[in-house]
LUMROMI-783328 format. One line per field, with one value per residue (C-alpha): residue in one letter; residue number from 1; x, y, z; chain. Coordinates in nm, 2 decimals. Layout:
N
rest [a ...]
nr [NUM ...]
u [X ...]
v [Y ...]
w [Z ...]
kette [A ...]
***
This chain:
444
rest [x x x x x x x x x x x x x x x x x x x x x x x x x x x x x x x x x x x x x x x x x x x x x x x x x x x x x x x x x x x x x x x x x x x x x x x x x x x x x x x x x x x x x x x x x x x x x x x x x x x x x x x x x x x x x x x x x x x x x x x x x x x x x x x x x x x x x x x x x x x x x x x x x x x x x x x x x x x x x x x x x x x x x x x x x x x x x x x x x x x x x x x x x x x x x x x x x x x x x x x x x x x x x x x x x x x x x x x x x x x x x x x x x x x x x x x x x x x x x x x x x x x x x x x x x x x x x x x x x x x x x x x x x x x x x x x x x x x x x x x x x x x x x x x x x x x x x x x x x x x x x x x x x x x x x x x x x x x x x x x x x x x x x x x x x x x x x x x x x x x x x x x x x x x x x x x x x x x x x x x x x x x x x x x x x x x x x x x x x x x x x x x x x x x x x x x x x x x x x x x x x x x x x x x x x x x x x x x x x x x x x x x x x x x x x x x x x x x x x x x x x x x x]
nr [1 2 3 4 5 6 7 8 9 10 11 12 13 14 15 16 17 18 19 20 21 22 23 24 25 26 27 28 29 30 31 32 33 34 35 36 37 38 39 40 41 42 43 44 45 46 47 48 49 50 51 52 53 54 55 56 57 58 59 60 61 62 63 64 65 66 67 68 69 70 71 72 73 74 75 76 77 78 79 80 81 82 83 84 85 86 87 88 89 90 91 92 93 94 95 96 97 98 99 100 101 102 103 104 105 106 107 108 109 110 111 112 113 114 115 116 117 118 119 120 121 122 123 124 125 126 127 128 129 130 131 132 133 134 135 136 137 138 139 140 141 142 143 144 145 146 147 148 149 150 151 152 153 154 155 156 157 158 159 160 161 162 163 164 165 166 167 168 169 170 171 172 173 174 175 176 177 178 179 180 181 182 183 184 185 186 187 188 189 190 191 192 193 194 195 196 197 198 199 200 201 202 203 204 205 206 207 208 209 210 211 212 213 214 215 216 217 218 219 220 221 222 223 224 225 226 227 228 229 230 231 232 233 234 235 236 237 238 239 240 241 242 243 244 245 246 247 248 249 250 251 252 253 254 255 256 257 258 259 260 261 262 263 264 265 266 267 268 269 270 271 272 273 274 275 276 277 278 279 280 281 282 283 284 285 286 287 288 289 290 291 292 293 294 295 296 297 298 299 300 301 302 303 304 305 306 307 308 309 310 311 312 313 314 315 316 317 318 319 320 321 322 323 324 325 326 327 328 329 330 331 332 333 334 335 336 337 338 339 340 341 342 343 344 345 346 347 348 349 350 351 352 353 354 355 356 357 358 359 360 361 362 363 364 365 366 367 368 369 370 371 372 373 374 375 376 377 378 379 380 381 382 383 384 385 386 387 388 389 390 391 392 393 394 395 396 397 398 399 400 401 402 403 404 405 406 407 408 409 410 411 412 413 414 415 416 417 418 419 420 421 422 423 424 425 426 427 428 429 430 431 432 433 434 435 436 437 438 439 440 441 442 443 444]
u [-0.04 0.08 -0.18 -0.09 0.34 0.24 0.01 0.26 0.55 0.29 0.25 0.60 0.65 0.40 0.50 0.84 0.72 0.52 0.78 1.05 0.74 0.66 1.04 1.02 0.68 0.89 1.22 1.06 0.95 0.65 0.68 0.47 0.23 0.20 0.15 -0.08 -0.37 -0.36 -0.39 -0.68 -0.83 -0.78 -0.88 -1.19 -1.54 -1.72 -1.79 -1.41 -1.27 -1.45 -1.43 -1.02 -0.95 -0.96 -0.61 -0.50 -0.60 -0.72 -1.00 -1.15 -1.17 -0.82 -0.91 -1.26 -1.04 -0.81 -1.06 -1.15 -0.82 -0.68 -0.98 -0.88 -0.51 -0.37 -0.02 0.10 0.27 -0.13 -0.08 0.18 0.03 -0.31 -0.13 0.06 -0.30 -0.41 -0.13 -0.07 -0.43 -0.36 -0.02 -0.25 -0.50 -0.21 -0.01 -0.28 -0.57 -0.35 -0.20 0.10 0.45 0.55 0.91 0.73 0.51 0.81 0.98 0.66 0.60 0.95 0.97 0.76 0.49 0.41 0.75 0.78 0.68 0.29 0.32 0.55 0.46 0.13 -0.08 -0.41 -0.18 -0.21 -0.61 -0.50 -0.32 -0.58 -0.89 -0.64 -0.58 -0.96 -1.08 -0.77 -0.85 -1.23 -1.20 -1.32 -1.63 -1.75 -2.01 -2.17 -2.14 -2.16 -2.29 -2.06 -1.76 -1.91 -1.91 -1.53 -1.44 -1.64 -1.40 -1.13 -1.28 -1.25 -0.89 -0.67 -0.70 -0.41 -0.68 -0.93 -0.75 -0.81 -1.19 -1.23 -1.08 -1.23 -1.58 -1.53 -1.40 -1.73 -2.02 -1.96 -1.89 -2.19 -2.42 -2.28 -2.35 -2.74 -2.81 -2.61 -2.83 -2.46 -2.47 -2.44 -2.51 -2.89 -2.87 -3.05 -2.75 -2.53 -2.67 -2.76 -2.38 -2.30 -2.48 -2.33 -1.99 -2.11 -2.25 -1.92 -1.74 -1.98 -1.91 -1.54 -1.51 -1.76 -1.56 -1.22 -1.31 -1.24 -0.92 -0.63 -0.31 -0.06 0.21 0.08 0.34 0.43 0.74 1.02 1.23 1.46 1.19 0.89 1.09 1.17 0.80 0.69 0.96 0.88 0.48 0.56 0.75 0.54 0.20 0.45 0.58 0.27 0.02 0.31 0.22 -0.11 -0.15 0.09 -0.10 -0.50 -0.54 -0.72 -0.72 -0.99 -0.69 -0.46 -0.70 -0.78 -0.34 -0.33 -0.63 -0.44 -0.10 -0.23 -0.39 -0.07 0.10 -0.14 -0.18 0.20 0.24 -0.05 -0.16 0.13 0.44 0.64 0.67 0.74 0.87 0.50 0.40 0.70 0.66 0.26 0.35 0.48 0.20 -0.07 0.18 0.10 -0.27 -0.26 -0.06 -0.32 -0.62 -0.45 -0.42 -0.77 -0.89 -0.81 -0.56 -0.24 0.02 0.28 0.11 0.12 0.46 0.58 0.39 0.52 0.88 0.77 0.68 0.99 1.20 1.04 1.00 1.38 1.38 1.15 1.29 1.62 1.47 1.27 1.60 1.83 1.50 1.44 1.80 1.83 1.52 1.67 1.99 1.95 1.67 1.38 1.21 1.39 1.08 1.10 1.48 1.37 1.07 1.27 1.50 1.28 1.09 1.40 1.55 1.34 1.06 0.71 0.50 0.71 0.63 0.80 0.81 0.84 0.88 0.65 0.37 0.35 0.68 0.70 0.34 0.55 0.67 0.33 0.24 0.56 0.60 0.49 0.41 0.52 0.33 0.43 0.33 0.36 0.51 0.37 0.02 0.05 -0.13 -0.02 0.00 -0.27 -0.34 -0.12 -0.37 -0.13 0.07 0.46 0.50 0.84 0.76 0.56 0.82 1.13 0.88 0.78 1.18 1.29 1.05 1.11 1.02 0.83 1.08 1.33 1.39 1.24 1.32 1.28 1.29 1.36 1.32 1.56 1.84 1.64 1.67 2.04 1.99 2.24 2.16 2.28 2.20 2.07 2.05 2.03 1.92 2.06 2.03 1.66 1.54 1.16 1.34 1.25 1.58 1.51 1.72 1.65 1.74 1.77 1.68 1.80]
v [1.42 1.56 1.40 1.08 1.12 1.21 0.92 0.65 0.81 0.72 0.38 0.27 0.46 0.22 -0.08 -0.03 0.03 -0.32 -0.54 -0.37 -0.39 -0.74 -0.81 -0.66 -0.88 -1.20 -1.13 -1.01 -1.23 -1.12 -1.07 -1.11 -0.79 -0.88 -1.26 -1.20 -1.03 -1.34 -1.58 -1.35 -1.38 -1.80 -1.87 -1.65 -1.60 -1.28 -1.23 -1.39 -1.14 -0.84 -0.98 -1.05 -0.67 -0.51 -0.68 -0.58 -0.25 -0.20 -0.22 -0.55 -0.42 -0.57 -0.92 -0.93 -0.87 -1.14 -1.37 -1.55 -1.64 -1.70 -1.97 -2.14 -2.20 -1.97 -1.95 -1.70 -1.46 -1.39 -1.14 -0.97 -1.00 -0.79 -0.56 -0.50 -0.51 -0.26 0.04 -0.07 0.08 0.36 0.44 0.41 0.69 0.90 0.88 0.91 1.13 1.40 1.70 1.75 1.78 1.47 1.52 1.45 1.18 1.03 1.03 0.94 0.63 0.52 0.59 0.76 0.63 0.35 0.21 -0.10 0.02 -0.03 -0.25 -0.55 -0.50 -0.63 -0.45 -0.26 0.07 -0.04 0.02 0.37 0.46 0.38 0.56 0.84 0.82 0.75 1.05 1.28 1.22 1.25 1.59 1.80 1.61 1.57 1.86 1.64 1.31 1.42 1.01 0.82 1.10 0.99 0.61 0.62 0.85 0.57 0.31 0.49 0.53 0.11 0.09 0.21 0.41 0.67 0.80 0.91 1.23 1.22 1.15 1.43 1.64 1.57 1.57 1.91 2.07 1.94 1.85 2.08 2.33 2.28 2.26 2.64 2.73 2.55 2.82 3.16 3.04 2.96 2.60 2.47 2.09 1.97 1.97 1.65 1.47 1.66 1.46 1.14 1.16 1.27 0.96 0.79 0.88 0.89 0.57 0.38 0.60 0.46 0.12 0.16 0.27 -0.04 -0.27 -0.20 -0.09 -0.30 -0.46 -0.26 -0.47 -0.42 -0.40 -0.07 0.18 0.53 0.65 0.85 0.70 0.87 0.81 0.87 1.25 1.29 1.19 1.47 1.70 1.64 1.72 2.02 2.19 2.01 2.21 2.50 2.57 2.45 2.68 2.99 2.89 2.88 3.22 3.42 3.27 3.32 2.96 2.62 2.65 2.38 2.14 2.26 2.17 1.84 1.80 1.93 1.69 1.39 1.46 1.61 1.29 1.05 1.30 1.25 0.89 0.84 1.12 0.96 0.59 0.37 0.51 0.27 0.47 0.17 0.25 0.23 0.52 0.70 0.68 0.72 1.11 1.15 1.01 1.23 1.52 1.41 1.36 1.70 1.83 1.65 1.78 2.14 2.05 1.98 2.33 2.68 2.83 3.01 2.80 2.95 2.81 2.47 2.55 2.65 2.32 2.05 2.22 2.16 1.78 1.75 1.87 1.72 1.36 1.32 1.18 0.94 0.83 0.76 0.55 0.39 0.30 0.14 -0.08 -0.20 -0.24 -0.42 -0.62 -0.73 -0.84 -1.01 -1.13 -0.90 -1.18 -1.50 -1.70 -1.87 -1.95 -2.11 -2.30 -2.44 -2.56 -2.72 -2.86 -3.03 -3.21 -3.22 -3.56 -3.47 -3.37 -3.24 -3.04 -2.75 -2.52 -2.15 -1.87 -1.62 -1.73 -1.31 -1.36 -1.71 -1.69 -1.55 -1.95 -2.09 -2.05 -2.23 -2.53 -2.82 -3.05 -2.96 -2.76 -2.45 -2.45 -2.15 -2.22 -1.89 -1.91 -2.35 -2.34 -2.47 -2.15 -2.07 -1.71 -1.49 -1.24 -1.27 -1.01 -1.05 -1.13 -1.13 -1.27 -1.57 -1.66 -1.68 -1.81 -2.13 -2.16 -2.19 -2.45 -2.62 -2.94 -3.07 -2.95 -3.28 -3.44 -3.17 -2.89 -2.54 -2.19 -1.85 -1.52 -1.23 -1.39 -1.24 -1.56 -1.73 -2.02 -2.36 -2.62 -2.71 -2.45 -2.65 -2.34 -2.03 -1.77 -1.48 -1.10 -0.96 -0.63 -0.68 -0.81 -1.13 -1.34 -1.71 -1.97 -2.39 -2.58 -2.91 -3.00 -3.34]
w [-3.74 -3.41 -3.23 -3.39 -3.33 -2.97 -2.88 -3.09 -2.84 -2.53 -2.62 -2.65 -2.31 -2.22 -2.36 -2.20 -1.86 -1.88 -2.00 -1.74 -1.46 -1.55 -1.47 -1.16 -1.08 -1.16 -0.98 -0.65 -0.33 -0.15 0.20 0.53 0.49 0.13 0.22 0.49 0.27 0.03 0.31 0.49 0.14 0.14 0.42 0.53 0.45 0.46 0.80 0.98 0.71 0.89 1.24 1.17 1.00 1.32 1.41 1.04 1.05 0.70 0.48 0.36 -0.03 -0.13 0.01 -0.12 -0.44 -0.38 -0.25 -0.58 -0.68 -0.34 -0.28 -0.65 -0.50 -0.78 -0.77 -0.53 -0.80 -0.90 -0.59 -0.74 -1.13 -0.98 -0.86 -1.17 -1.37 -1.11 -1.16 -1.49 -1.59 -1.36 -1.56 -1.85 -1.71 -1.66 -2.00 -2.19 -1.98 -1.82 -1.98 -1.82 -1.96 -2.16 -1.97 -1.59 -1.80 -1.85 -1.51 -1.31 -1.55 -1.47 -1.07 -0.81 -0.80 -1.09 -1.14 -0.90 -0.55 -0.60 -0.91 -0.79 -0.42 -0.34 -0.15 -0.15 -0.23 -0.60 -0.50 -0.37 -0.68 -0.96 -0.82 -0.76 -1.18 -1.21 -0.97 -1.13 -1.51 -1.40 -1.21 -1.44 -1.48 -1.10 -1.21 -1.42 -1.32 -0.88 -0.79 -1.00 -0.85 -0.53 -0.53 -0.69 -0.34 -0.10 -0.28 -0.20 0.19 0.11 0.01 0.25 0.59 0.50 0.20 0.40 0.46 0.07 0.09 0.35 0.08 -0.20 0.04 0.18 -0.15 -0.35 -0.13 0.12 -0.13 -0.33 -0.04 0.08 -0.28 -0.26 0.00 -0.17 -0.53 -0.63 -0.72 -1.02 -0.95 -0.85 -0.45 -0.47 -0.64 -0.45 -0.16 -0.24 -0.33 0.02 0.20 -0.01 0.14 0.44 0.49 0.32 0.63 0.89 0.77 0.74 1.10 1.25 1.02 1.17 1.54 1.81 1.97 1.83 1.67 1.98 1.75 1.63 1.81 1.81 1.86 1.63 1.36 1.12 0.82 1.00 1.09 0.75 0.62 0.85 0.73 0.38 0.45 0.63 0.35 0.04 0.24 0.29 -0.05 -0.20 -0.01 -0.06 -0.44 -0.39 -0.19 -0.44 -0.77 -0.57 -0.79 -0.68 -0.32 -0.33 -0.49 -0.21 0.06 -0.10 -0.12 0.29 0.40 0.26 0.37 0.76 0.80 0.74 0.95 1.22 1.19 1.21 1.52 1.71 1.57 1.41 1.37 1.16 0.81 0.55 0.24 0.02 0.31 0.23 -0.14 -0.11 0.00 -0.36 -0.52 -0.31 -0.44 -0.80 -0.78 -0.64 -0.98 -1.20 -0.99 -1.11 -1.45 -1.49 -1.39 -1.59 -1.36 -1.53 -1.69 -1.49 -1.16 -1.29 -1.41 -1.10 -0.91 -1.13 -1.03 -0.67 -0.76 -0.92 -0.71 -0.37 -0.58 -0.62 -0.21 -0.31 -0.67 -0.42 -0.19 -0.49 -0.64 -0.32 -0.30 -0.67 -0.71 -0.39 -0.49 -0.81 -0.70 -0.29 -0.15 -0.07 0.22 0.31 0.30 -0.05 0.03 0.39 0.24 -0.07 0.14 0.39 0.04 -0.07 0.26 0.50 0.54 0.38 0.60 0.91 1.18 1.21 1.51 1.48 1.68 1.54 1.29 1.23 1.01 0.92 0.76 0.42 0.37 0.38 0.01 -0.11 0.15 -0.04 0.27 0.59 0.88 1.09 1.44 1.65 1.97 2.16 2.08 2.04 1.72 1.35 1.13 0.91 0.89 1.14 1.29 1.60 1.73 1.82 2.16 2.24 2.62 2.53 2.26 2.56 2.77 2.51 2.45 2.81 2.85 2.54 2.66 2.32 2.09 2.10 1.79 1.59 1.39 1.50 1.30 1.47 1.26 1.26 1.49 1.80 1.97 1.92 2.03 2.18 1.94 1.60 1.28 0.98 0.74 0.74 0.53 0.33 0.49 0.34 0.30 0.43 0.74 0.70 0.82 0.96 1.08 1.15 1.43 1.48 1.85 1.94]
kette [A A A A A A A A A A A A A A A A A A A A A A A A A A A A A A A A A A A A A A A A A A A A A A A A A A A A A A A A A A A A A A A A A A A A A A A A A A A A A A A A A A A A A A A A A A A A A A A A A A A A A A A A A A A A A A A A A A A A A A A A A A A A A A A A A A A A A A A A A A A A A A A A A A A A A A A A A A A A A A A A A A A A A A A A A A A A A A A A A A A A A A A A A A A A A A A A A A A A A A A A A A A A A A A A A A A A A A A A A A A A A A A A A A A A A A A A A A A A A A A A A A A A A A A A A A A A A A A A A A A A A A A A A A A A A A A A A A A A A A A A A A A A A A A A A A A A A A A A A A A A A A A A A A A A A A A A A A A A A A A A A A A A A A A A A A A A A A A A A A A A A A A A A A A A A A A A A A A A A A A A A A A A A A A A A A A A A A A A A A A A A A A A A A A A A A A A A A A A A A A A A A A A A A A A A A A A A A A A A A A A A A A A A A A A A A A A A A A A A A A A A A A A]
***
């Protein structure tokens, strides 16, 4: 009868948390990095897909995802709706396949990290987040089942590069593990699973890497911001606290390791490789912090260590249930891109099939999906706007407006008011979060 109470009070958690995360699918705009995975997925076959993710610097898996839809000209909320389907089955794994406290059930659902950020945005975090659920409610079966735990990690090598601290983890904590076990007549897994599951991993890496090596995006740019400090602040004292823990208990220093791979790695990636800390990447440290808590709830440690790490997620989790709440709020009540309000616009008084000039096909790319007729043309790389695997080039762009000699009589967009140009403004669009601002010109 308990049983019975306690699963009837899951499912109207759940039922709440799709009707309030459908909302939040219906009332948000999709913006450029969001944009640009559904046209990758549009407009290229197999091989241009690979050849073109060395400029987007990620995995192929969410487009190969996308790709059937996208080719069908679904509408371009079916971004958004997988992504929803995608963390709605993760929410599912976690409400009903974790034991942890029905209170921090409750509050995760709600905010950090299923609520919104990975649901309405669409991008391959949602990917991230379920085989997180499906590797955390699994954990206690990778004994068992090592090849099938194997291929779910090499998906994850597949979804996003800030996981693989994750799959070195989860690698070095099993495999490794079991191998070092193999030769003290420890193991308790048949060594010939053990590596079959292994190449397995391995090989997914190997393609990973010769997928996206090559000419680096030169928009990708170290350097310090306050949330990329505060990321790395945030790390420091999540491995700090959680390894005193961890010491002070002697319980599941495999799971700590698995929690200090993933985090180190964003760390390094944002020290060394790309430095812009978005606000999924800032949220995604929360949700590495609760696959961590479930990764502990499936072993037998002491009550009172999980106790006292669910404190730690609860307490280190209110940063990102903050910034989860200026955005959704923001997000429900002003404009999250300006590309929808520019496009509509151009839809409704501008001639069918214009021309339209642009300054940078990077950010204009977000109005493709919704203009009905008319054409973008990119006047720094003088080509129409398909896909935007082109970086920001701030010198071509002045360059192509000094010269401006093609541009009479036509109408010319510039994003973000970094150009402010002499001729007449046609319309202008409202202040957006994504930073997605654009403004038409009429050159005479």
């Amino acid at each position: 009868m308990k049983s019975y109470k306690s699963n009837r009070k899951l499912w109207i958690i759940f039922i709440i948390y799709l009707i309030i995360n459908v909302f939040l699918v219906v009332i948000h705009e999709p913006w450029r990095d969001e944009i640009h995975s559904w046209l990758m997925a549009k407009n290229y076959g197999l091989f241009e897909l690979i050849r073109e993710s060395r400029f987007d610097g990620h995995p192929i898996l969410w487009q190969l995802i996308l790709m059937p839809v996208a080719k069908l000209n679904a509408p371009i909320i079916t971004l958004n709706i997988i992504s929803l389907i995608f963390v709605s089955i993760a929410t599912g794994l976690f409400l009903f396949k974790t034991k942890l406290p029905t209170i921090l059930k409750i509050i995760s659902t709600f905010s950090v990290p299923f609520t919104y950020t990975f649901s309405s945005i669409s991008r391959n975090y949602a990917l991230v987040i379920l085989l997180m659920m499906i590797i955390g409610v699994t954990y206690d079966k990778r004994h068992q089942k090592p090849i099938l735990y194997s291929i779910i990690i090499s998906l994850l090598i597949h979804s996003h590069v800030l996981a693989w601290g994750l799959v070195a983890g989860l690698t070095i904590t099993f495999h490794f593990d079991e191998i070092i076990n193999f030769f003290k007549k420890k193991n308790t897994v048949s060594i010939r699973k053990i590596m079959i599951g292994l190449i397995i991993i391995v090989i997914n890496t190997i393609l990973v890497v010769l997928e996206l090596y090559g000419v680096p995006n030169p928009n990708y740019i170290t350097g310090k911001s306050l949330i990329m400090l505060l990321s790395l602040i945030i790390i420091f004292f999540t491995l700090l606290i959680a390894l005193i823990i961890t010491i002070n208990k002697k319980s599941c220093i495999r799971e700590y390791i698995i929690l200090a791979c993933g985090l180190l790695f964003q760390a390094i990636i944002y020290i060394f490789v790309y430095s812009t800390v978005i606000y999924q990447r800032f949220i995604l440290i929360f949700a590495f912090l609760l696959f961590y808590i479930i990764l502990i709830s499936k072993t037998k440690s002491k009550n009172d260590f999980k106790r006292l790490n669910c404190i730690l997620y609860s307490l280190s989790t209110i940063l990102g249930i903050a910034a989860l709440a200026y955005t959704m709020v923001y997000d429900i009540f002003k404009p999250y891109s300006g590309a929808q309000e520019m496009a509509n616009y151009i839809n409704n008084n501008l001639p069918d099939n214009t021309t339209i000039y642009i300054d940078s096909e990077l950010i204009g790319q977000s109005m493709i999906p919704y203009l009905k007729t008319s054409k973008l043309y990119d006047i720094a790389y003088n080509e129409y706007v398909t896909t935007a695997n082109r970086a920001y080039d701030y010198d071509k762009i002045y360059e192509a407006l000094e010269e401006n000699t093609n541009y009479t009589s036509n109408y010319l967009i510039v994003s973000n008011d970094v150009f402010e140009l002499k001729y007449e403004k046609i319309y202008k669009t409202k202040k957006a979060i994504a930073k997605e601002n654009f403004t038409l010109y009429y050159i005479p």
